[in-house]
C-alpha positions as CSV (number, residue, x, y, z in Angstrom):
1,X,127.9,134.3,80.6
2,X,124.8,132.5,82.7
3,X,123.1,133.6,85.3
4,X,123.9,132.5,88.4
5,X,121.2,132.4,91.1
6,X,122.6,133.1,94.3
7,X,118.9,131.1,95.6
8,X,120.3,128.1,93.8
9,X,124.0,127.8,94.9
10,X,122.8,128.1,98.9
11,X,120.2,125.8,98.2
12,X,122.8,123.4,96.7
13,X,125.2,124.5,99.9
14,X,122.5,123.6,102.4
15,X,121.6,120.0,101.1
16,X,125.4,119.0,100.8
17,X,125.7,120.4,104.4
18,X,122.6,118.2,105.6
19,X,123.2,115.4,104.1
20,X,126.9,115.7,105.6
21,X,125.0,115.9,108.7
22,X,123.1,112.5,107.7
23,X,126.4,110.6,106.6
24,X,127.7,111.5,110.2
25,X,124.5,110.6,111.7
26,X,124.7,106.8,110.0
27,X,128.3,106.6,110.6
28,X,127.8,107.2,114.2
29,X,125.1,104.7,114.7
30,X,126.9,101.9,112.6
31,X,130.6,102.6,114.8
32,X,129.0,103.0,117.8
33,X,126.3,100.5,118.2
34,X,126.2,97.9,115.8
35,X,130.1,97.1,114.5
36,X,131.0,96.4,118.3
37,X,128.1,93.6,118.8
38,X,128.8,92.1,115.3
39,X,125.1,93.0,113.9
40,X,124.6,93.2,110.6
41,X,122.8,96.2,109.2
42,X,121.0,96.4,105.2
43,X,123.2,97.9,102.3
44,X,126.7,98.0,101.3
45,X,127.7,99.0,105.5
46,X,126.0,95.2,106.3
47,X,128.5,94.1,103.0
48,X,131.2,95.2,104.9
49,X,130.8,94.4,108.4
50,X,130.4,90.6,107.2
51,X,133.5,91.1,105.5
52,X,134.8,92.3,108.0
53,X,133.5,89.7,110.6
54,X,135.0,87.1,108.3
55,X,138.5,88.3,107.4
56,X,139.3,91.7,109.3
57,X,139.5,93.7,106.8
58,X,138.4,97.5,107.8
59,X,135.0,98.2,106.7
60,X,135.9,101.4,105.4
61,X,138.0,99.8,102.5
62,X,135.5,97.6,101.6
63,X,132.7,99.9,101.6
64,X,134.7,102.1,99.2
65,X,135.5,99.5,97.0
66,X,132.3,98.2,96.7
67,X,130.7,101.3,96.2
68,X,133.5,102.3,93.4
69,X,133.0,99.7,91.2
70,X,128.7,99.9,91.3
71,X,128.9,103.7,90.7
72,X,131.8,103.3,87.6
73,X,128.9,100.7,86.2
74,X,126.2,103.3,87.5
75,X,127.4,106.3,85.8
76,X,127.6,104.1,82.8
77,X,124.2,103.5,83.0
78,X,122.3,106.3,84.8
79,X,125.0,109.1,83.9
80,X,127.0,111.7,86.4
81,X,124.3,114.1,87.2
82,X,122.2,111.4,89.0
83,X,125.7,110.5,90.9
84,X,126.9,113.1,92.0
85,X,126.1,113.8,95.4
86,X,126.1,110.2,95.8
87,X,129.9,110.0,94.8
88,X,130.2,112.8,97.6
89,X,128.4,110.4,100.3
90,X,130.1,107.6,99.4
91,X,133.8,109.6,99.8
92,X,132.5,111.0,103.3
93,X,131.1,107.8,104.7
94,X,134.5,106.2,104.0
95,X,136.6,109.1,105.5
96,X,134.1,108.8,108.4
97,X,134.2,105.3,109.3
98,X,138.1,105.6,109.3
99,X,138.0,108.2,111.6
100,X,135.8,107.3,113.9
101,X,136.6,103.6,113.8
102,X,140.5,104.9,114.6
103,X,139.0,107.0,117.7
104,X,137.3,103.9,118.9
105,X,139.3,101.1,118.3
106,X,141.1,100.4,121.5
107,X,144.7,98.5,121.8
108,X,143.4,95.0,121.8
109,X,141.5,95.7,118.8
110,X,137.6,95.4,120.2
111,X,135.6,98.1,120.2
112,X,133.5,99.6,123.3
113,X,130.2,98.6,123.9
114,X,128.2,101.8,124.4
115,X,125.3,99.7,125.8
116,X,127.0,97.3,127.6
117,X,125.1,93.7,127.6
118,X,121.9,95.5,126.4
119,X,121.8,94.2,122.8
120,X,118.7,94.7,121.8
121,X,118.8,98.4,123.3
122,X,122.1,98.8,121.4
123,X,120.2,97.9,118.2
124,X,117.3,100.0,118.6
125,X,119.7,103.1,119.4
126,X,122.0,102.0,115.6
127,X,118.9,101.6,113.8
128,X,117.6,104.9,115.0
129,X,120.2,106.6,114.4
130,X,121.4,105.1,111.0
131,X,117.6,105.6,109.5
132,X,117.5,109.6,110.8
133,X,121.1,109.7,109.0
134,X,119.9,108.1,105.7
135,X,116.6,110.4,105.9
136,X,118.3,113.6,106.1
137,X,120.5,112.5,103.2
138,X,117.5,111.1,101.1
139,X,115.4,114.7,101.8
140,X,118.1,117.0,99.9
141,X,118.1,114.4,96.9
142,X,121.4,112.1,98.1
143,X,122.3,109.1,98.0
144,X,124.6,107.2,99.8
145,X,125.4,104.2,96.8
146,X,125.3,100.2,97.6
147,X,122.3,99.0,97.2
148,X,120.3,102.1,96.3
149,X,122.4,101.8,92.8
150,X,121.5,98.6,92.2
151,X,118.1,99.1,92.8
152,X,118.0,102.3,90.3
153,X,119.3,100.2,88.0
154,X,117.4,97.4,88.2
155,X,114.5,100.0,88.5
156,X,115.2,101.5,85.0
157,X,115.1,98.1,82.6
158,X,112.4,96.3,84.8
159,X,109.3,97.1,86.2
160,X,110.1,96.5,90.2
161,X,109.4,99.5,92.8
162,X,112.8,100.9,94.3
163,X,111.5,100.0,97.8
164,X,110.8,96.3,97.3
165,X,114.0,96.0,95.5
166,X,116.1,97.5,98.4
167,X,114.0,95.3,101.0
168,X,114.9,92.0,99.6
169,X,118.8,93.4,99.1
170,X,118.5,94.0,102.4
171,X,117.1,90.4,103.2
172,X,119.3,88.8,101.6
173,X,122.1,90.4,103.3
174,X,121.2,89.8,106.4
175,X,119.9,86.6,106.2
176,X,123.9,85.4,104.5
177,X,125.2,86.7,108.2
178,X,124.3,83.3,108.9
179,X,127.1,82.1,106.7
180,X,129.3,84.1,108.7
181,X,128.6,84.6,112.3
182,X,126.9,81.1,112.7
183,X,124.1,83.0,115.0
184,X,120.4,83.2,114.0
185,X,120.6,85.5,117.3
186,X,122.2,88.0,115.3
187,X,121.0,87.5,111.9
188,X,117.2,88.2,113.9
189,X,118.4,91.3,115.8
190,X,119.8,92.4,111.7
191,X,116.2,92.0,111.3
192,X,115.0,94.3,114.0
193,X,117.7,96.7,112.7
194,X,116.5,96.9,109.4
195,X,112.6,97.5,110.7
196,X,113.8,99.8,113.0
197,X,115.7,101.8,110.6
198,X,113.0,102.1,107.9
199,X,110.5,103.1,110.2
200,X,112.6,106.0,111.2
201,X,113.5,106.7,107.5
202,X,110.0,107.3,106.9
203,X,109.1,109.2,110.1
204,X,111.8,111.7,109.2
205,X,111.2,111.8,105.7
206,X,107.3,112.3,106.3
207,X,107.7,114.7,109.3
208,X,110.0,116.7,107.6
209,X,108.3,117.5,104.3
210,X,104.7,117.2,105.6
211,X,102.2,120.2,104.8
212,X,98.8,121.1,105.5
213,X,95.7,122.3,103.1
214,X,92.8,124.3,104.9
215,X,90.2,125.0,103.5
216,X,87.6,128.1,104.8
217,X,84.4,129.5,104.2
218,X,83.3,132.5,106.2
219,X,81.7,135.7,105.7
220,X,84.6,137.4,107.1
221,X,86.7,135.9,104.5
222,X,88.7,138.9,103.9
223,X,89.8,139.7,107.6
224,X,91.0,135.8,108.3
225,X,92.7,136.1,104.6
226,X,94.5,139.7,105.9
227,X,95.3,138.0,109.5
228,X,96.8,134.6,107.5
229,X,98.9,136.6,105.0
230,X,100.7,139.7,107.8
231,X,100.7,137.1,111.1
232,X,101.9,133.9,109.5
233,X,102.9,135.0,106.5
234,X,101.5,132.3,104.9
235,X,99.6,133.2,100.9
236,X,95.8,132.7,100.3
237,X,94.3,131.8,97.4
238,X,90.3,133.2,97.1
239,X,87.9,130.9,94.9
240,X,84.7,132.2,93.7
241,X,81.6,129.4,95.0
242,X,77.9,129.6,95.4
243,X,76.2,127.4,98.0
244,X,74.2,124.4,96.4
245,X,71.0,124.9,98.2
246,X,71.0,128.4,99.0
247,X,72.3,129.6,96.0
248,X,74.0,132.4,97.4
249,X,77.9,133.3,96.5
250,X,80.4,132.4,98.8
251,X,84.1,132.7,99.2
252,X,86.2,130.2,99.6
253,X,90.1,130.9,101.0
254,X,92.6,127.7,99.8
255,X,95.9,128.3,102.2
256,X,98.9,125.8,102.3
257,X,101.0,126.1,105.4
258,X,103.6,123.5,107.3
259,X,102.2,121.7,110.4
260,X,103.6,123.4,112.9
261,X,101.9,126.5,111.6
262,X,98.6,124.9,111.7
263,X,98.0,125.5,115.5
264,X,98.0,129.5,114.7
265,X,96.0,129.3,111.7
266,X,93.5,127.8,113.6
267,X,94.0,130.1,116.6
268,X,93.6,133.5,114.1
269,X,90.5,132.2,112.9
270,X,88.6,131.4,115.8
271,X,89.2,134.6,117.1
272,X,87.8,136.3,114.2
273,X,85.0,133.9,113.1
274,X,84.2,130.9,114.7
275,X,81.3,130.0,113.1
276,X,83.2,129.4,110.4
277,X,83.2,126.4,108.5
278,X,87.2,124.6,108.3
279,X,88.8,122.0,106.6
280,X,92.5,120.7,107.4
281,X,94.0,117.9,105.2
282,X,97.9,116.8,105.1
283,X,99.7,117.3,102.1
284,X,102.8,114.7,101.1
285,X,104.6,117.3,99.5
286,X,104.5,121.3,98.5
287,X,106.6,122.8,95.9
288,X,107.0,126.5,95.7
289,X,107.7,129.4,97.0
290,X,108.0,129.6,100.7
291,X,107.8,125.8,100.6
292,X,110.6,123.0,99.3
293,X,112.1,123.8,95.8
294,X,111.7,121.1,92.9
295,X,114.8,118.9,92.4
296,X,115.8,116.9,89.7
């Protein structure tokens, strides 16, 4: 019988919870701000509000039955294992619209307009929202189907980057509200949308995994290595150097840390040398222990 790492199955636990979290988080910016002023966000959600604009039809059915038949010609392609939380997104998504779409809807069949005649305020507050959602989901390795497949696919036979694909998907989309709506007004608000809600994307994405290197050389090496390891509980690594022009050895300490810890670090070793000579640069990513775990 296998092992079974109980360090693994919360790990797994906590990213289907968070990206839950993100699905509710996109839902509630699409229902709330952009469906009742007819924008048109990127990805399979701007499919179906168009569709919906044009015939009616709940976006929630659409959605779904856009996103079944990419991921039964995804799995073909890319197999189950890469699909698998996105088959969970895409399921929650469509429960969520309907529910929260059925709380909404009121008896004349409009929806409320959170922001009243603000429109442009209403689509900053949906693309914020919508890119914090899809951020959370896309930091614990989800997906939430549409265009993303497309793109992976189209990724895997040709040599195009993921994010340039998706971009002119997204385009495209928005552009064909046109078609639709008969407004550029709202086909250039879609626009905002879609800057709005990458930028946030990569905010969160960047903030959340973002890591810091520092670099130290002191003669009291081993005190601000001690101080590091019990008060922020952070490892050091020691390096072996000798100083170009004076020739003499020196220590060097290598420590990774998040942000938010850096503030201390600097704090403990001021107070215990500060002559000593510091460097801080950001990491993109740390994989480890005490930092994010690999995923595949």
């Amino acid at each position: 019988m296998p092992h079974i790492n109980p360090i693994h199955i919360w790990d797994e636990i906590k990213d289907y919870l968070l990206i839950s979290l993100g699905c509710l988080m996109y839902c509630m910016g699409f229902c709330l701000f952009l469906l009742p002023y007819q924008f048109i966000p990127g990805g399979c959600t701007g499919i179906s509000a168009l569709i919906y604009y044009g015939t009616g039809i709940p976006t929630q059915y659409s959605y779904f039955v856009i996103n079944a038949m990419l991921l039964l010609i995804g799995l073909k392609v890319l197999g189950f294992k890469y699909f698998a939380k996105t088959i969970y997104a895409v399921v929650l998504i469509t429960v969520l619209l309907e529910i929260i779409q059925g709380i909404l809807m009121q008896p004349d069949g409009t929806m409320p307009r959170l922001a009243n005649d603000e429109e442009f305020m209403a689509a900053v507050l949906g693309g914020t929202i919508e890119g914090t959602g899809l951020a959370l989901v896309f930091i614990n390795n989800g997906s939430t189907g549409g265009t993303d497949i497309i793109a992976s696919i189209v990724n895997k036979y040709k040599n195009f980057s993921m994010g340039r694909i998706l971009m002119w998907l997204d385009f495209l989309i928005v552009t064909s509200g046109f078609m639709v709506l008969q407004d550029w007004h709202k086909v250039v608000i879609g626009y905002c949308i879609l800057l709005i809600s990458m930028v946030m994307l990569d905010y969160t994405m960047s903030s959340a995994t973002q890591s810091v290197q520092f670099t130290i050389i002191s003669d009291k090496y081993d005190q601000i290595a001690e101080a590091i390891n019990t008060e922020v509980e952070r490892g050091v690594t020691e390096l072996h150097g000798e100083g170009w022009y004076s020739k003499q050895e020196r220590r060097v300490l290598i420590v990774m840390a998040r942000r938010r810890e850096s503030t201390q670090i600097f704090r403990l070793i001021k107070h215990i040398d500060n002559q000593a000579f510091v460097t801080m640069t950001k990491v993109v990513g740390v994989y480890g222990e005490g930092f994010d775990h690999i995923k595949t």
